[in-house]
N, C-alpha and C positions, 0 to 999 in steps of 0.2 A: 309448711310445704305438704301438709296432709293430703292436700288436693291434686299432687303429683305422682300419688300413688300409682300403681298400674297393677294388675293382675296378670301375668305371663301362666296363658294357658297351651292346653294341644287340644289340635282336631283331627275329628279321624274323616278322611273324605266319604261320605254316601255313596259314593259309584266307586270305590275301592275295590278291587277283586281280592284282597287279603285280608278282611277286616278282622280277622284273629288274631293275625301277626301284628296290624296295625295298632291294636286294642294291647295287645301283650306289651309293645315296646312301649304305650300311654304308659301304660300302668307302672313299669319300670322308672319312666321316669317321676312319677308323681309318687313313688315308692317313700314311704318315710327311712326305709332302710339301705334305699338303693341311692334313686338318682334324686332324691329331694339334700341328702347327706352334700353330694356335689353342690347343690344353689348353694346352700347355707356357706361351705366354705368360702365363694364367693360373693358373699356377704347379700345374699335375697334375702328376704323373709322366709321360710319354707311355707307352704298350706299344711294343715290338716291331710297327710297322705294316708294309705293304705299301708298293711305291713305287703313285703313282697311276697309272692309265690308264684309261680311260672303258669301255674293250674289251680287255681284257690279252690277251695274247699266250702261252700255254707252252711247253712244251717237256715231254715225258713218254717217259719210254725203259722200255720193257715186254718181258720176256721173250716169246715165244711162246704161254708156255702159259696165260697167263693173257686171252686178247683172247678166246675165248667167252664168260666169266664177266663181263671188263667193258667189252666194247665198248658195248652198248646204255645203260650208266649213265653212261658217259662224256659221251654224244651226251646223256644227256638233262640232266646236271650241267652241262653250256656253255648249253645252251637256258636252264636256270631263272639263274646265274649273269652270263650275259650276255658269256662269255668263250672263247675260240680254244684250244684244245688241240692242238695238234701231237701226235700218238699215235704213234712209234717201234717197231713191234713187229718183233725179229729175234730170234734167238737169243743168248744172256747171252754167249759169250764172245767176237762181234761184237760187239756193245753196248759189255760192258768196253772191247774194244781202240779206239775209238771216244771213249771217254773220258777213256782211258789218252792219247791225241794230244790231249785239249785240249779237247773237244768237254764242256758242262756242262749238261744235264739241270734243269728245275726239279724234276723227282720222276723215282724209277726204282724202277718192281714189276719185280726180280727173280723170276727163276725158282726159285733155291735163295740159301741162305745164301751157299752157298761164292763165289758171284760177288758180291754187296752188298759180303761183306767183301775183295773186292779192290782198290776205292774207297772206302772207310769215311772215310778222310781227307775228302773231298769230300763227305759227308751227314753230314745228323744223322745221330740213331740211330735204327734202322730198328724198324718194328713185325711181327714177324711175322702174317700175316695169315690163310695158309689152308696145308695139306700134300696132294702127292699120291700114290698110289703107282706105282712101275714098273710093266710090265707086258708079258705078250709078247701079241701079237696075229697070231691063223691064219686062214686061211681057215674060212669057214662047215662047222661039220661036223668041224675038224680033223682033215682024212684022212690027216695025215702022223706024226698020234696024238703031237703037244708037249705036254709035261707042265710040261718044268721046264727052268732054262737050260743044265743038261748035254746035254738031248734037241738044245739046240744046235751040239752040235759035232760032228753025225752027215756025216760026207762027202754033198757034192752037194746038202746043202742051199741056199739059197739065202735068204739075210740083210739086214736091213737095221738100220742103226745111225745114229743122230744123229755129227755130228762130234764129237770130243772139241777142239779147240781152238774149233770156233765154237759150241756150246752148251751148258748146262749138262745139261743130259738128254745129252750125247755122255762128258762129264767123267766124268760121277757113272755111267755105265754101263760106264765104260772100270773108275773107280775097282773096282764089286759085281765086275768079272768078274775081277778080277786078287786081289782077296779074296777069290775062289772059287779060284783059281789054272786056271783056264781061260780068259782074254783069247787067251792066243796060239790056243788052238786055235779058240776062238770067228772068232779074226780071217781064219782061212786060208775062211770062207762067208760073211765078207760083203761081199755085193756092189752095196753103195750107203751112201754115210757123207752125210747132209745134212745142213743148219745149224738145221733145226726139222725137229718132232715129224709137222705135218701133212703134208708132204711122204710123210713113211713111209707116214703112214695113207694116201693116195691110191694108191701104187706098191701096198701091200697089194692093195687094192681090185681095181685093173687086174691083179691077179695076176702079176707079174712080178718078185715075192716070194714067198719060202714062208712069212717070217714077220719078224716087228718088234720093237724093244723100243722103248716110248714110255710116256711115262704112262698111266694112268687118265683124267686130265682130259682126256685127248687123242681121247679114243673116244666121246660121248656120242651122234652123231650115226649112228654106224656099229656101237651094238652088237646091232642085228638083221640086220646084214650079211656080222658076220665075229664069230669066236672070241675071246673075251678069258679069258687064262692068268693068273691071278695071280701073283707070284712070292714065292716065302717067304723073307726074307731081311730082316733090320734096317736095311740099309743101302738098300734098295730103296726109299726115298722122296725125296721133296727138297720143304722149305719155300719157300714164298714172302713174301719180306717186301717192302714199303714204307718208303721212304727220301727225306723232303724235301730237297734240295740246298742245303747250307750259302751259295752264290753267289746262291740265288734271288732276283730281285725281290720274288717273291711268295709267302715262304714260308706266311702265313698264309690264302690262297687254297690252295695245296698240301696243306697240311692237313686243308682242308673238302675237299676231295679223297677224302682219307685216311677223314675219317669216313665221306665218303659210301661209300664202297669196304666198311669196314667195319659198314656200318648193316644189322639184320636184313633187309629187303629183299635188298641185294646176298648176304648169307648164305645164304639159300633158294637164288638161281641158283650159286652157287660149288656149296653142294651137289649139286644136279641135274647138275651138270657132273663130279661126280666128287673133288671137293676133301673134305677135313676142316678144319673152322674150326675157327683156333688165335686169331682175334683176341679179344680182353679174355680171355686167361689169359696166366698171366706167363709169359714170352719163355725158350725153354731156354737 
């Protein structure tokens, strides 16, 4: 009778004038502590619930690159939810080492693949969500005439780089230049290594840099301000996935997260921002 199964779920109606309340009493009943306790006594299956809390509490560890794209849906997913998000944004390889000591996350949008899979033991498995690309970024006008990241290794230049142990834009830029086999020369100009993307973009601005590497996502605000170089190169992008925390309270809260993150809504601002959406195609 396998095939007689049935799923008994709730919905919450979209024209709802209450969706806090409506959301609140979900939650209750799909509670592993509350109203799931009830099915069980009469002999359901229970799912996979949340523990309860009337006001839950999270815990969200996010790369840098990604808080343009979801700052605003975050703020507005606790308002209709009815729930606290703690939003962590540093750069992924502070983050890791953060987690690496013990520290557990109910969800973590990485910046690129290569830091998710440094923790993978500690999440599900991750959805990849959006991709962005490298990129060098010049002054307005590019009077110093940068082309490409050879034109970086001209003496007297003056450079700026993400960290490679504190982010993953630091990692994956150390990785492109040393597979161009120009890192060392690259390294003897520059002259500023910081743990996120915006940092760079601001020194740029203040011109006390001649030039940057940081994403595309990184630049939406300032592409009528300064120069954006594209870089050609395969290696010159880094995914972003989402990963709910195997220790969660709340993984099924984390989740609605996750859609929200990936519903065509937040799609349109990831674009605008400079991303390629990778969610609902299968995961390279």
């Amino acid at each position: 009778l396998e095939q007689g199964r049935k799923k008994i779920v709730v919905s919450i109606l979209k024209s709802t004038n209450q969706p806090t309340a409506a959301l609140r009493f979900a939650r209750y009943l799909g509670a592993r502590d509350r109203g799931l306790m009830q099915w069980e006594k009469y002999h359901f299956q229970p799912a996979v619930g949340d523990a309860w809390a009337e006001t839950p509490h999270v815990v969200l560890f996010s790369g840098g690159v990604n808080r343009l794209a979801v700052e605003d849906l975050i703020q507005r997913f606790q308002e209709r939810e009815g729930v606290e998000i703690d939003t962590v944004y540093n750069g992924c390889g502070i983050l890791v080492g953060q987690m690496k000591l013990g520290e557990r996350p109910d969800a973590y949008f990485s910046c690129d693949v290569s830091f998710v899979n440094q923790v993978k033991d500690i999440f599900m498995d991750p959805l990849n969500v959006s991709e962005t690309d490298m990129v060098i970024v010049v002054e307005k006008g590019n009077p110093l005439h940068i082309k490409s990241l050879q034109d970086l290794t001209r003496p007297n230049l003056r450079l700026g780089v993400a960290n490679a142990e504190q982010s993953a834009l630091g990692a994956l830029t150390r990785r492109l230049l040393e597979q161009m086999k120009i890192y060392d020369s690259i390294l003897e100009n520059v002259k500023s290594q910081t743990p996120t993307a915006d940092l760079l973009v601001n020194q740029i601005r203040t011109g006390s840099l001649d030039a940057v590497i940081v994403y595309e996502a990184n630049t939406p605000y300032v592409r009528d301000k300064l120069e954006i170089i594209p870089i050609d190169h395969p290696a010159a992008k880094a995914i972003q996935p989402y990963a709910v925390g195997k220790e969660s309270l709340y993984p099924n809260l984390m989740s609605r997260l996750m859609d929200a993150i990936c519903s065509e809504t937040s799609r349109s601002k990831f674009e605008s921002m400079g991303f390629r959406w990778l969610a609902g195609k299968e995961n390279p």
